[in-house]
N, C-alpha and C positions, 0 to 999 in steps of 0.2 A: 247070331252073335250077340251077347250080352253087351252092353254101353255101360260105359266104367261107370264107377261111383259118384255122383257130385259129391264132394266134400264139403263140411258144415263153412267154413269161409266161405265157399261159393253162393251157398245159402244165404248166408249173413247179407254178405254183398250186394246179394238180387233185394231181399228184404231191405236193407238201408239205402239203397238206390230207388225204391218203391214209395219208399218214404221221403224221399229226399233228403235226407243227408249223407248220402257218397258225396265223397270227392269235398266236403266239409272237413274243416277244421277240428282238433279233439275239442278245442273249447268251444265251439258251438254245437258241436255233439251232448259235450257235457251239461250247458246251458237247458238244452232243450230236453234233453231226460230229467233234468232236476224241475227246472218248471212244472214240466208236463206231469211226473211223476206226483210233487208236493201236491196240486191241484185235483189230482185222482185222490188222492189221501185224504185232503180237506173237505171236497166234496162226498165224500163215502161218511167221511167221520160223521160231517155234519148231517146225513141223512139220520142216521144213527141214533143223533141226541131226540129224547122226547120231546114231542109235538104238546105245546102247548098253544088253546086257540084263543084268546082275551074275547070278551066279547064286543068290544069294538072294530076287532075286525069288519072286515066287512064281506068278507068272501071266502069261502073252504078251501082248505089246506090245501089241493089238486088243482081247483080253479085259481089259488091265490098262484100257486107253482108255477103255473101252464100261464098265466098273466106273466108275472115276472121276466117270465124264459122269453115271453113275446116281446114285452117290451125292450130285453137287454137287445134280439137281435132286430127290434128296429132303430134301437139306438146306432147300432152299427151299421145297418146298413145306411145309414142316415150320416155319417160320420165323415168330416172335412179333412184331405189330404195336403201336406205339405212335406217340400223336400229339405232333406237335413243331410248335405254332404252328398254321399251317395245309397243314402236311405229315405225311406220314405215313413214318415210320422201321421197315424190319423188322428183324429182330433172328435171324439165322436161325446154323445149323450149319455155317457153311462153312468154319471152321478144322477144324473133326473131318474134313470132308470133302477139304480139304485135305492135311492129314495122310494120311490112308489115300490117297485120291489118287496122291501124293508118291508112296510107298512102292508101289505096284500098276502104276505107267505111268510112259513115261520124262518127265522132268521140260517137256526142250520139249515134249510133246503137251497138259501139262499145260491151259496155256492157252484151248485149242481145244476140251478138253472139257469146261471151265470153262465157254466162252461156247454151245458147245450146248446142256450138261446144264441152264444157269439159262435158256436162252431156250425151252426144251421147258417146262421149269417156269413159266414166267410169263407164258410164252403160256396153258399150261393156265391160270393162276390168273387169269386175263385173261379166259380164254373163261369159266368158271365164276362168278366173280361182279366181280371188280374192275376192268372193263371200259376197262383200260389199253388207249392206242393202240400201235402200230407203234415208234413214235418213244420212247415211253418203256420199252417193255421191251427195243429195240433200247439202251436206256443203261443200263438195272438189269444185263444181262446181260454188257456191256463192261465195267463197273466192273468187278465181281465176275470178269471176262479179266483185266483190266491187273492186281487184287489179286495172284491166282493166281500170274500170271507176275512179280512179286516177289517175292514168298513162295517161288518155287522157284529162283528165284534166288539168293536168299538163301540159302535150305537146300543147295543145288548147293557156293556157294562154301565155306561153312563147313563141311559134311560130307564134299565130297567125292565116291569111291567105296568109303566107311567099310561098314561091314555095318550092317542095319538097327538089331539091337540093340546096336550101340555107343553107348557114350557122345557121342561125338561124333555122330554119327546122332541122338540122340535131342533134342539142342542142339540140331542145327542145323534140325531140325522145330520145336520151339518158335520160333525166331528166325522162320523162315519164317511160323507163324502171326503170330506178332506185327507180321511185316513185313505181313500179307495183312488183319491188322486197321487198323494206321495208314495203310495204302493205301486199303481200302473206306471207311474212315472219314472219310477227306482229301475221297474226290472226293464222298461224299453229303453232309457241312459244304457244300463248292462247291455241289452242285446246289441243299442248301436255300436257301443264299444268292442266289445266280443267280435262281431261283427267289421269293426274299424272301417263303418261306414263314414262316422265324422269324429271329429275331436271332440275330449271330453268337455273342454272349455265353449266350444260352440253348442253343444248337446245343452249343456247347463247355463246357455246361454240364451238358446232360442224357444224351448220345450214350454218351460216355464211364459213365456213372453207369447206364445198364440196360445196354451190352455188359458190361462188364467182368467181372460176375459169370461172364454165358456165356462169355467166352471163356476162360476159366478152367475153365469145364466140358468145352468142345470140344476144347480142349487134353489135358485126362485123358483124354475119351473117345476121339481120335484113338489118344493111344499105346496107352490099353488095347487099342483094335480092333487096331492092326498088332500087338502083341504076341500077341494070341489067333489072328488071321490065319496068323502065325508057326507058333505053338506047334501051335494047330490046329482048325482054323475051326468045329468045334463049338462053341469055348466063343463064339461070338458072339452064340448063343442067349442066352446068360446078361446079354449087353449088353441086350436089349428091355426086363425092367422098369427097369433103371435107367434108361434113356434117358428113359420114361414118364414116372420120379418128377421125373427132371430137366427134362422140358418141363413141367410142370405146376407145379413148382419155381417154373423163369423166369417159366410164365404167372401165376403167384400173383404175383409178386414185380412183372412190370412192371402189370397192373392196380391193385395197392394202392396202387403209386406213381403211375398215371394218377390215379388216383380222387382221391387226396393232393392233389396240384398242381389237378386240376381244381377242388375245392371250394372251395380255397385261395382262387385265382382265381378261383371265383362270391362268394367271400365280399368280397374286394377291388372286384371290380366293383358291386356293390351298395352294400358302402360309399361308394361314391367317386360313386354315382351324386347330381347336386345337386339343390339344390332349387331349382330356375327353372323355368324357361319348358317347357311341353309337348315343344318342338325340342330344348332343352338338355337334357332325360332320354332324351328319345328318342335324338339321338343320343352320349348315353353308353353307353346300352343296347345300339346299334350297336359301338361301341366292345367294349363286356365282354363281349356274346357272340360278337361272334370273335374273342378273346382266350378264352375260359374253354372252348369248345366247337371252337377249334382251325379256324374255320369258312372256309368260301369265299365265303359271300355271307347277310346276314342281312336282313330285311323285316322290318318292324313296321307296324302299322296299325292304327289309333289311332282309336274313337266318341268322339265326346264332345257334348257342346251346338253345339260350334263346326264340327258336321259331321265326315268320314268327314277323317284325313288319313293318306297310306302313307310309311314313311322305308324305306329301304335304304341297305346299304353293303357295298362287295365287299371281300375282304382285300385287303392289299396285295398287287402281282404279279400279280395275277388278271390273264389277257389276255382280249381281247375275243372271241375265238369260245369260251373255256371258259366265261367269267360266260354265255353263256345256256344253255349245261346241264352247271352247278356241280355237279350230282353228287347222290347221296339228300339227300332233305331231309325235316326232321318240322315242322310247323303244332301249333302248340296254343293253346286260346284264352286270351286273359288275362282274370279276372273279379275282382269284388272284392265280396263281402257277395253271392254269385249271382248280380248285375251286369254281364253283358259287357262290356268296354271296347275292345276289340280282337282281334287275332292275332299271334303271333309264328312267323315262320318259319324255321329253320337249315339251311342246307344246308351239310352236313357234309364237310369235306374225304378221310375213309374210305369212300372206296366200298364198302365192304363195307356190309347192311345194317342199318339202326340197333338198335343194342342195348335191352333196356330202361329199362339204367342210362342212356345219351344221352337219352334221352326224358322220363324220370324228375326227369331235372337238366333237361331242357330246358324242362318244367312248372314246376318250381319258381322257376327262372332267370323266365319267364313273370310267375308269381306275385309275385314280387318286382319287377319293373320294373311291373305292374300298380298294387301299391301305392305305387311313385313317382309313376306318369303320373296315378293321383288323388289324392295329393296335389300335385302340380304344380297338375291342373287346379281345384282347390281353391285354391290361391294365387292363380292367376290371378284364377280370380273374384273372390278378398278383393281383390285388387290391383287388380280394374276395378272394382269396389264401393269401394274406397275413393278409388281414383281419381275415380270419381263423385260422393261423398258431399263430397273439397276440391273438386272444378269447381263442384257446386252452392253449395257454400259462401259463392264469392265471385260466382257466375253467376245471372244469372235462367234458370230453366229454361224459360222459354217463349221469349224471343227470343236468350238464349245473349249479351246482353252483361252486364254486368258489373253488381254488385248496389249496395243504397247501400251494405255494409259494406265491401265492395271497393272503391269508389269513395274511402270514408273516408281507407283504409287505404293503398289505393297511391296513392292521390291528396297523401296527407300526406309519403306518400314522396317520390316527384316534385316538388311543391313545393319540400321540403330541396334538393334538388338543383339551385334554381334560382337564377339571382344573384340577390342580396335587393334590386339597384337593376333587377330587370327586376318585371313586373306581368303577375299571373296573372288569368284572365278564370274564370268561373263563368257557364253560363248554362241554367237550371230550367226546363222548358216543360212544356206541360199540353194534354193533346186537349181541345177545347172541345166540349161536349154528348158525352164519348164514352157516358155512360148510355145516351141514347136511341138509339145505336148498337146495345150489349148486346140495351136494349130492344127495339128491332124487329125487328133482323135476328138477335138471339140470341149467346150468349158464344162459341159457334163461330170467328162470322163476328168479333164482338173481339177475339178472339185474333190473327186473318187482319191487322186495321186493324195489332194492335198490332207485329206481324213485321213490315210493311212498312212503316208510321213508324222500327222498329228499322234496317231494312235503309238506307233513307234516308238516317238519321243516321250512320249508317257510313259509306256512300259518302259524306257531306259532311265528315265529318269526316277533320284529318290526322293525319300518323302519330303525334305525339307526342298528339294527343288524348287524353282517358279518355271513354268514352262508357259509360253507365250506367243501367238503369231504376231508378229511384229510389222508386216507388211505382204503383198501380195501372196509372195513364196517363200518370204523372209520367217523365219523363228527364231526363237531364243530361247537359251538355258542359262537361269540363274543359278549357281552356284552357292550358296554362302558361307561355307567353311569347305578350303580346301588342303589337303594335307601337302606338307612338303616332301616333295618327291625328289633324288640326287637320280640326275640320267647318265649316259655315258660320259658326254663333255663337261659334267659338273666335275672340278679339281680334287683333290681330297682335301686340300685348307680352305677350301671354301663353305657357306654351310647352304645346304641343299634350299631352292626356291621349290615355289607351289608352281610353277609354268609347264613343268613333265607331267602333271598329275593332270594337270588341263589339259594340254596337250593328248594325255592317252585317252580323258574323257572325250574330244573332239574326236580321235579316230575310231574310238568305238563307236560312235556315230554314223562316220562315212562308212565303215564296213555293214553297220546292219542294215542301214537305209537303202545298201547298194542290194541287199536281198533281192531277188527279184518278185515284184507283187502281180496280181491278177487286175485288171479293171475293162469291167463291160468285156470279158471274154479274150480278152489282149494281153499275155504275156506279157510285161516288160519292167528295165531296173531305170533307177534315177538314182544321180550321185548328186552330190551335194559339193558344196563349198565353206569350210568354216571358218571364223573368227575369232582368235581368242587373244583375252586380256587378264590378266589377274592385277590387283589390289589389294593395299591393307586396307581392312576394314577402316570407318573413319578417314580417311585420307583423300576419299574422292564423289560427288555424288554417283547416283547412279546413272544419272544422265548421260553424265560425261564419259563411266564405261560403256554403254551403249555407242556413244559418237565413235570411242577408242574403237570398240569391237566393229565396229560399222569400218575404218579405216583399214584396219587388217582384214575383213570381206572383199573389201576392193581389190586390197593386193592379193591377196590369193586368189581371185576371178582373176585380175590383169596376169600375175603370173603364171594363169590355169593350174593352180594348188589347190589340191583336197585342203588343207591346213595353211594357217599365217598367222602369226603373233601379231599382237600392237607392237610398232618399235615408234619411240619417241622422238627418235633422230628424224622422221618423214614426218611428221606432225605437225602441220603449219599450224594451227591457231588451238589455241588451249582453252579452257574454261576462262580460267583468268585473265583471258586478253579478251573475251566478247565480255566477259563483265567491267572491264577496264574500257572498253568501246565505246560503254554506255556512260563509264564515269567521265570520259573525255569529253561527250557531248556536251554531260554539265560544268564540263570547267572552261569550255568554250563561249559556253552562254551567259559565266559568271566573270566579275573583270578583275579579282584579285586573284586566279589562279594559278594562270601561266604568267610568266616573267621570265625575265632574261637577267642573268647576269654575266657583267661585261669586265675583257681580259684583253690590258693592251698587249699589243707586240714593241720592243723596243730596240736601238741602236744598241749594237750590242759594244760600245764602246762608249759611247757617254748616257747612255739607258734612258735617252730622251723616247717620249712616247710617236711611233712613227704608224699604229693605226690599231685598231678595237675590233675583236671579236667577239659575235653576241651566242652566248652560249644558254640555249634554252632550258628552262627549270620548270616542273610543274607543283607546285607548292597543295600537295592532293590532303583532304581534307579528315582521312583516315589514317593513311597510311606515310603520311608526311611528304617531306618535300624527296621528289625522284627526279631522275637524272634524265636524257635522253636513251641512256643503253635501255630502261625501263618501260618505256612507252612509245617509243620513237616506230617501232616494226608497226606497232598496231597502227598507229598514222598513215603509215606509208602504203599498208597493203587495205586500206579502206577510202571511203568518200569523202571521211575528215581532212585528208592532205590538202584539197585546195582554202578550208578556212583555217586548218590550223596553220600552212603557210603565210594566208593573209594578215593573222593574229602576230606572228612573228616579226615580219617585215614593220608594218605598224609598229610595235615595240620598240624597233632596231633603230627607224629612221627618227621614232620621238627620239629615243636618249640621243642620236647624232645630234638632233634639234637642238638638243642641253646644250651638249660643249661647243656647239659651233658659236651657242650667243657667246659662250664666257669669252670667244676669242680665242682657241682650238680647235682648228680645221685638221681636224685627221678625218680617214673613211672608216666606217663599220664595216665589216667583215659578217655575213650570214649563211650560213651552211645550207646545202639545196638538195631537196631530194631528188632521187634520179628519175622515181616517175615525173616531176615538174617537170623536166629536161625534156621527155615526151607528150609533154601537154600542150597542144599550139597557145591552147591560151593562157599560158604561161608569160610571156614577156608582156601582154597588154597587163597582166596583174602587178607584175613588178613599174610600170610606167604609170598606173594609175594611184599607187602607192610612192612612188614618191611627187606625182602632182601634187597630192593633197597634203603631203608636208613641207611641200616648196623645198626641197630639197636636189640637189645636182645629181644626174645621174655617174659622175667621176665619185662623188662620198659613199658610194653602195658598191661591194665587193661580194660576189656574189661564190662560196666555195664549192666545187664540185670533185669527186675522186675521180684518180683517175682509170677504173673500169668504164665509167659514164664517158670520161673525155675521145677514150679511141672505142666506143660503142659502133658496129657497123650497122648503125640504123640512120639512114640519111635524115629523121625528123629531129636526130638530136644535135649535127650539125647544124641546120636552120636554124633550133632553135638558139642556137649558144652566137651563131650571125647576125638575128635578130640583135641578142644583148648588145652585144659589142656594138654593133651600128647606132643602138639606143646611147652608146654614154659610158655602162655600165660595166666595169670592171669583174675580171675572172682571176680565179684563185684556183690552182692544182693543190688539193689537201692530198694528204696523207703517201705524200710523192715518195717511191722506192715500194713500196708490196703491192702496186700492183702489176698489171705486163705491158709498160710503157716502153716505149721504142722512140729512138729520136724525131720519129714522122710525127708523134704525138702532138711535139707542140706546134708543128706545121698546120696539123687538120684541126687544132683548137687553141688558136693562139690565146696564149694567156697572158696576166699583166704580174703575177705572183706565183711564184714555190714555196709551197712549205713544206719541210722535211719533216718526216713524220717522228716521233719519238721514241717510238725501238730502236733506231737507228741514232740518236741522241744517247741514248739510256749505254748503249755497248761500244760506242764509237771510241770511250778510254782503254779501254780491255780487248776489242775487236778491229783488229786490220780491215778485215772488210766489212763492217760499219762504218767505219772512218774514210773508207774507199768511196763508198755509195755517198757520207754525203759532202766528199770534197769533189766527187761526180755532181752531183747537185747545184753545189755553190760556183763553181766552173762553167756549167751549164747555163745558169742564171745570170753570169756574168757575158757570157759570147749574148747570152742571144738578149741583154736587154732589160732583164723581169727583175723583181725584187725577189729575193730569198728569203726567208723563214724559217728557222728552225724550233720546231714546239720541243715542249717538255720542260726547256730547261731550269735545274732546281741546283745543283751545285756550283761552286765559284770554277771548279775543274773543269768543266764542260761549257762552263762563258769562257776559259780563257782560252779549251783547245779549239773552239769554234773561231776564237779571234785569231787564235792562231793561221785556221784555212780560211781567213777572209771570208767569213759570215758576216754578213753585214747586218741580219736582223735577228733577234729570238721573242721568244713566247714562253715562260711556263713562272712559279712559283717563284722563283733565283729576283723577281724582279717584281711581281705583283701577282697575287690571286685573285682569280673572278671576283668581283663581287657585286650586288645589287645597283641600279643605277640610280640609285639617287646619293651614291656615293661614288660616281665616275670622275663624276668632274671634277673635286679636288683630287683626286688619286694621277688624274692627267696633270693637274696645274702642279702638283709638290713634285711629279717627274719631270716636266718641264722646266720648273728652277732649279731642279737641283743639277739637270744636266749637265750647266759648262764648269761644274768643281769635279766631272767622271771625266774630261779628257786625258786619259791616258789608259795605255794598254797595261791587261793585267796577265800577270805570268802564272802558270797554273798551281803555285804555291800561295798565293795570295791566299789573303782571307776575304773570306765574305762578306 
């Protein structure tokens, strides 16, 4: 069988791989054929031109050749390395070489054994340990041709056929070095850049700053040698220690100044190294160690909790058949507290093998990114621990929605944000029997229920929803704009609410939740309980629909209802009464708050004043002065009723205290709540109030209604026994509405009726208004009591009351409440004026 053709590509490729440049760059392909080519030209040319011998030579054209070539390549083998970025620069003797050169061979051969003598040289240094290709010492050894062939050109035009120790000779070798250093120097700037070993700026930075010392030396030692050559080649002996002191010289001088910049740069790269993310150190640390280590390719590898992870990064320019064998490399481990965290690996662009200063810094370097990457991975954890510690914050940790305080929070947000003429929906639901769930199948499988009721409500729920676990088995859906939906019992003039639109949302709830799920291998369904409230936007927090929705939960569990509205009408305590709770406490604790102000009752025929009702006011600091209808519930059904009482009685017995000095003995009259009446220690409160304003127990009238008086609780007869045995007189308020029977005043004897004023108000117009309270004043009369009729405001209603022998009234028609530091005259001008009112008035009279 024939084997196909290699085709010329293939060829190419084997050859350019042979050489080293596969897998090169066009520009440093291109580089290195124009080098190497110009070089072959220069050196051919210059064979070429005629040999002329001066006679001061001192040695034939072959021997001067074969000198030269010698000397170029022990200049170079001789030649001091330094790193520039991720290149390496030698630093070698080839102006000395040069010089003597010059002066030993004719100037054209120069070239030629320029590129011999350094390609013998670095082939050697090649095959020994620097394991340069083809390609690249076929350019080290052109450069250092094209130099040469400057430099003798140079020296040619300005010297001449001068003798060697002329002055002019001696120029024109100087110039010629100088020419052969801004020439080698020009094309290896080119190649590191070509190459994008280092920056141009650092190139033209550093090259200049370790030559120049030497070539300053090469220069001397050049003339010294053709001067001793001259004079007489013994004294060249005398060159070797010095040469010695001067390569050790340069080697001291360019290591101090490696070492300098090196640490420089490990100190910058460390500093500059951040504090982020595990990635973000790592690759900085990619970054500064080839930067600081001048490197070709650097690995890091990184343990941590989070598993094994490896970074690398190649310098830049690096081509892709040299990054996989970038050259020596040193591994070292990173540790911290004897911890291993990883590996750091540098592969060093000096082929030569690693020093132990490289190693040394490459440890250290190690060390220090060691201490970054733990504490990175230290931050991290804080940062997913705290990350953890806000999600649980506002999250239930078991179904991962949203908690009640989250719910509060964004929920009141959301709200804000929603027009105040649209209405937000709330609706509260509760697993029904989930106990016996826990119970039999265990908290496991509750957990399992409670994920997948969560899961539910999520896919039921839409985007702008809040969905929420709110308590054990408790949830909630936020609604925030709900449409107005008309249901069957919605009228047609009426205009449709958003309550059916909640309402279908709740049922669709109960049916899907009632789906039946799987958990731990157990069939079974769970039905729920909802709550629902709607809202205008703006009109209410969210708190308070949650308590509403909470309210309507209860009844639908008490009524065993999949569904229940909030209804208002069951609603004992409002927002505004527990914030009114709190303002109570401060107007109890402040002494210009509460007051009373005080409304005689008078004869309702000569309108002398016959006794004083203290009518409580709360003079509130926001919202102005309120009445009792206003505050009075939140008193009664809280802890404040025993000092707001005590505050009261206080007030009532000081103003008594007023008018009794002036010389006006009437009683004060104080309304009583009806939990007092079940409080034992209720009468020692009223006894120890009026000790201390030395007042009679007969000047205190105490009012009670009368559901309180025929109450079948035996502690509130006691307590009303107690009174009465103290002194202290009883008053029947608001006598006719409530379901009083004449045993009434048997089981609560009293010492006053006051007929209530609906029955004032209708008693002209209404037969039986006027029935109940000539019942009343009839009643008062058998059995003893003084009568009372409130309200009255017209001269009609004093005179149909005189008419039925009313003997006392109360309302506007004769004096309005008012402040007590205006009581006492208002008693004393009633008092005088009394004996000019005796006579009866007919219900025509005027007022």
């Amino acid at each position: 069988m024939t084997a196909p053709p290699v085709s010329g590509t293939g060829v190419r490729r084997s050859w350019m791989a042979a050489a080293g440049l596969a897998g090169r760059s066009r520009g440093v392909r291109t580089l290195t054929a124009a080098v190497v080519g110009a070089a072959i030209l220069v050196s051919v040319g210059g064979v070429l031109l005629p040999v002329e011998r001066p006679d001061h030579r001192p040695l034939s054209v072959m021997a001067g050749v074969g000198l030269a070539a010698l000397l170029v390549a022990a200049g170079q083998l001789a030649r001091l390395r330094f790193k520039l970025g991720r290149g390496v620069v030698s630093v070698s003797w080839g102006e000395a070489a040069f010089i003597i050169g010059y002066v030993v061979s004719p100037p054209g051969w120069l070239p030629l054994a320029t590129l011999v003598g350094a390609s013998v040289a670095w082939a050697l240094l090649s095959w020994l340990d620097e394991h340069r290709n083809v390609a690249e010492v076929a350019h080290l050894a052109a450069s250092l041709s094209l130099g040469s062939a400057g430099a003798a050109t140079v020296a040619r035009v300005i010297g001449g056929n001068a003798p060697v120790l002329n002055v002019q000779t001696q120029g024109a070798l100087v110039a010629g070095a100088l020419a052969y250093l801004l020439i080698t120097f020009g094309l290896a700037a080119l190649t590191l850049t070509v190459h994008r070993d280092a920056a141009t700026a650092q190139i033209f930075a550093r090259i200049p700053y370790a030559k120049i010392p030497m070539f300053v030396g090469n220069v001397l030692v050049g003339l010294g040698a053709v001067f001793a050559l001259l004079r007489g080649p013994i004294w060249l002996v005398a060159f070797l220690p010095g040469l010695w002191l001067l390569q050790r010289t340069y080697r001291f001088h360019l290591r101090a100044e490696e070492e300098r910049r090196m640490w420089e740069s490990f100190a910058a790269a460390t500093a500059a190294m951040p504090a982020g993310s595990e990635s973000d150190v790592a690759a900085a640390g990619l970054r500064g160690a080839l930067d600081v280590f001048g490197a070709r390719r650097v690995e890091i590898e990184v343990r941590g909790p989070g598993g094994e992870h490896r970074y690398a990064e190649d310098g830049p320019g690096q081509d892709a058949y040299l990054s996989g064998l970038p050259g020596p490399a040193i591994t070292r481990s990173m540790a911290i507290a004897g911890e291993p965290i990883g590996e750091i690996t540098v592969w060093l662009a000096d082929p030569t093998l690693p020093a132990p200063r490289d190693e040394a810094a490459i440890s250290a370097y190690g060390d220090a990114l060691a201490a970054a990457l733990h504490d990175a991975s230290v931050q991290e954890q804080l940062t997913e621990l705290r990350r953890r510690v806000d999600h649980d914050d506002v999250h239930d940790r078991l179904t991962g929605l949203r908690n009640r305080a989250s719910l509060l929070a964004d929920g009141d947000e959301l709200v804000r944000g929603v027009q105040r003429d649209r209405h937000i929906g709330l609706l509260l639901l509760d697993i029904k029997g989930f106990r016996e769930v826990n119970g039999t199948l265990g908290h496991r499988c509750g957990d399992q229920v409670l994920k997948q009721v969560a899961e539910r409500l999520t896919d039921l729920s839409r985007e702008t929803d809040l969905v929420a676990r709110t308590g054990d088995d408790e949830f909630a859906i936020l609604v925030p704009a709900i449409t107005a939906l008309a249901d069957s019992a919605t009228p047609r003039h009426e205009t449709p609410t958003p309550l059916p639109m909640a309402v279908r949302r709740a049922r669709e709830l109960v049916e899907r939740i009632a789906i039946p799920m799987e958990v731990s291998g157990v069939r079974m369904a769970v039905e729920i309980a909802v709550g629902v409230v709607v809202a205008r936007a703006g009109r209410v927090e969210l708190g308070e629909l949650v308590r509403r929705a909470s309210l309507a939960l209860d009844e639908a569990k008490q009524q065993e209802l999949a569904i229940a509205t909030y209804d208002a009408g069951r609603d004992a305590v409002t927002t505004d009464e527990l914030a009114l709770l709190a303002e109570l406490q401060d107007a109890l604790a402040a002494d210009d708050q509460i007051v009373l102000h005080l409304q005689p009752s008078v004869d309702l025929i000569t309108a002398a004043p016959t006794g004083v009702e203290a009518l409580v006011r709360w003079r509130h600091p926001r919202r102005g002065q309120l009445s009792p209808g206003d505050f009075i519930r939140v008193v009664e059904h809280t802890e404040l009723l025993t000092p707001f009482t005590r505050r009261v009685l206080d007030l009532a017995l000081s103003a008594a205290a007023g008018w009794n000095k002036a010389g006006i003995d009437l009683p004060v009259s104080v309304n009583v709540s009806a939990r007092s009446l079940l409080d034992r220690g209720f009468p020692g409160q009223v006894a120890e109030a009026l000790r201390q304003h030395r007042t009679p127990a007969s000047s205190l009238v105490l009012e009670i209604t009368e559901s309180v008086a025929v109450s079948d609780q035996p502690i509130v007869d006691d307590i009303l026994a107690q009174l009465r045995d103290a002194g202290v007189q009883l008053s029947l308020d608001d006598f006719g509405t409530g379901f009083s029977t004449l045993s009434m005043v048997t089981r609560a004897p009293v010492d006053e009726i006051k007929i209530d004023r609906s029955f004032v108000d209708d008693m002209i117009d209404s037969p039986a208004a006027e029935a109940v309270v000539r019942g009343a004043v009839e009643l008062g009369a058998r059995l003893g009591v003084r009568v009372v009729a409130e309200g009255v405001e017209t001269t009609e209603q004093r005179a149909a009351l005189i008419e039925l022998r009313c003997p006392n009234a109360q309302g506007y028609h004769f004096c309005k409440p008012m402040p007590a530091d205006r009581i006492v005259q208002a008693l004393t001008q009633l008092a005088d004026a009394a004996p000019n009112n005796i006579r009866p008035l007919r219900a025509d009279d005027a007022s």
